[in-house]
N, C-alpha and C positions, 0 to 999 in steps of 0.2 A: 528550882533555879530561876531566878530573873531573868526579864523578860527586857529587851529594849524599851527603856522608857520612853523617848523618843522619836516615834512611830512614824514618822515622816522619813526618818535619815537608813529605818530597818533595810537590812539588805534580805529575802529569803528566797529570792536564784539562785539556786545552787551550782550554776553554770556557771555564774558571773562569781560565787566566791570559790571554785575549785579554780576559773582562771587566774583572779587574784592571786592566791594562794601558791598556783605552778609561775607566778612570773618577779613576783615579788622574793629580796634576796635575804632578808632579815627578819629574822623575830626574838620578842623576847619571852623567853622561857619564864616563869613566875613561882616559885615556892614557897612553903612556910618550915622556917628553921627553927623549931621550938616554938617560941611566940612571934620571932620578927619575920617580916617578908625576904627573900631573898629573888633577884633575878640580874635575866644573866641575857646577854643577845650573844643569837646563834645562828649558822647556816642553818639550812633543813631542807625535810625535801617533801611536796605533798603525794602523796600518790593512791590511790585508789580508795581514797578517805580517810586516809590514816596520816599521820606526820612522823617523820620520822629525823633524827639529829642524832649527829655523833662531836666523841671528844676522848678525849686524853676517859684514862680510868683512874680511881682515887679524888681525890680532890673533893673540896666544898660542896660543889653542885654532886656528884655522886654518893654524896655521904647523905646530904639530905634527902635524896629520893630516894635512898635506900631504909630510911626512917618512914619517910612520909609521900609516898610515889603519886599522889595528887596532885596537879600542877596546873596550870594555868598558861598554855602558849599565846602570845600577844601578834598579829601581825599588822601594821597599820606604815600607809602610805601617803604622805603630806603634798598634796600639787601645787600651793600657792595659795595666796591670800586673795580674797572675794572681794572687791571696793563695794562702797555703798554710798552715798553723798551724806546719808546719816551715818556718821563714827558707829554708833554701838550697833549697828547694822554688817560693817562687816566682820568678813568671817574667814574661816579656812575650807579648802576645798580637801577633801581628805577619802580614804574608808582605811577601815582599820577590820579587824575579823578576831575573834578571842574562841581560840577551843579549851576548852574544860577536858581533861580526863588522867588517866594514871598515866604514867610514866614506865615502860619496862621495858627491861635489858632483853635485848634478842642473842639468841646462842644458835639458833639454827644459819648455818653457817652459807644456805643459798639465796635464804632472804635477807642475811648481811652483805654479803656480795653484790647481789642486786640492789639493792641501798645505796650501797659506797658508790655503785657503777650509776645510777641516777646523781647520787649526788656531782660527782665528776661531770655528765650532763649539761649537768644544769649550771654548773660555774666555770668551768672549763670547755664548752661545748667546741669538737673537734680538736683538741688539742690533742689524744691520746688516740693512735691511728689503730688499737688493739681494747678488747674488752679486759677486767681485770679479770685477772686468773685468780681462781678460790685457796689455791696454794698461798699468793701473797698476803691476801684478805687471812687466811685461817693463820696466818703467823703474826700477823700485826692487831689482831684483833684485842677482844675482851682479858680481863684477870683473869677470867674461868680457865682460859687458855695460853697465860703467860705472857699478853703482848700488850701493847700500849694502849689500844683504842675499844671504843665501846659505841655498839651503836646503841638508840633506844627508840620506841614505838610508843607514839601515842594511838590509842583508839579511840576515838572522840566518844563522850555520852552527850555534848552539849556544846553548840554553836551557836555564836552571837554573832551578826556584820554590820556594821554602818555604812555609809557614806554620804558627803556631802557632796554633788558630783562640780566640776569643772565646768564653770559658766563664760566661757570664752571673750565674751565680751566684756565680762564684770572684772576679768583677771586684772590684777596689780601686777603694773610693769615701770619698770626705773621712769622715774620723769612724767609719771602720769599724777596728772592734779585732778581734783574736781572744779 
């Protein structure tokens, strides 16, 4: 697996990318559909080193990990552009994090629970004044089980992070000139 080429921007705190990772709301998912790339942005949820996303069952992105369960999650976060007085000098302030690993469908039905109950968490925090009962979860779930939704689990073999960080004073703001 490659390596960060550019060894300056390497993120390897693993503190600073599990926070990244538990605070940022988007990623993108990455596949190969035969020969073309396919990818898809997703909620998700990090938790104990593993990534975890759910969706609808059936569909494009389900068909191709059910071929090819190798995947690529992307997650990357843009804070604004860098001024520089020399043009090619500036730049974006950013990190971004890429886990590499398979993709698969979870059927055990209290680490699905506990998933969907993080994911709620984490995008809806205090809205639901009650935890989700396994009953609702075990009816709305996977094919396997006749219901709409599928969660899936990645297990990382391979993590990559960047970042450029936020240089407060270099930030580009409306009306600022050199």
């Amino acid at each position: 697996m490659d390596k960060v080429r550019y060894k300056i921007r390497e993120v390897s705190d693993s503190d600073k990318i599990d926070s990244f990772l538990n605070k940022a709301r988007i990623g993108h998912l990455g596949m190969v559909d035969g020969k073309l790339p396919y990818v898809v942005p997703l909620n998700y949820v990090w938790s104990n080193g593993k990534l975890y996303f759910h969706g609808a069952t059936g569909g494009r992105r389900n068909q191709v990990m059910s071929t090819n369960p190798e995947v690529c999650f992307t997650v990357c976060e843009e804070y604004g552009t860098i001024t520089n007085p020399v043009p090619a000098k500036t730049d974006t302030a950013y990190m971004s994090v890429m886990i590499f690993g398979k993709a698969e469908p979870i059927v055990d039905l209290d680490e699905v629970t506990h998933m969907l109950q993080e994911m709620i968490r984490k995008y809806v925090p205090d809205y639901y004044n009650r935890p989700l009962a396994k009953q609702h979860v075990d009816k709305y779930r996977s094919a396997v089980f006749g219901g709409p939704v599928q969660v899936y689990r990645i297990d990382p073999y391979h993590i990559t992070a960047k970042e450029n960080p936020i240089e407060e004073e270099k930030m580009y703001r409306p009306a600022k000139t050199v």
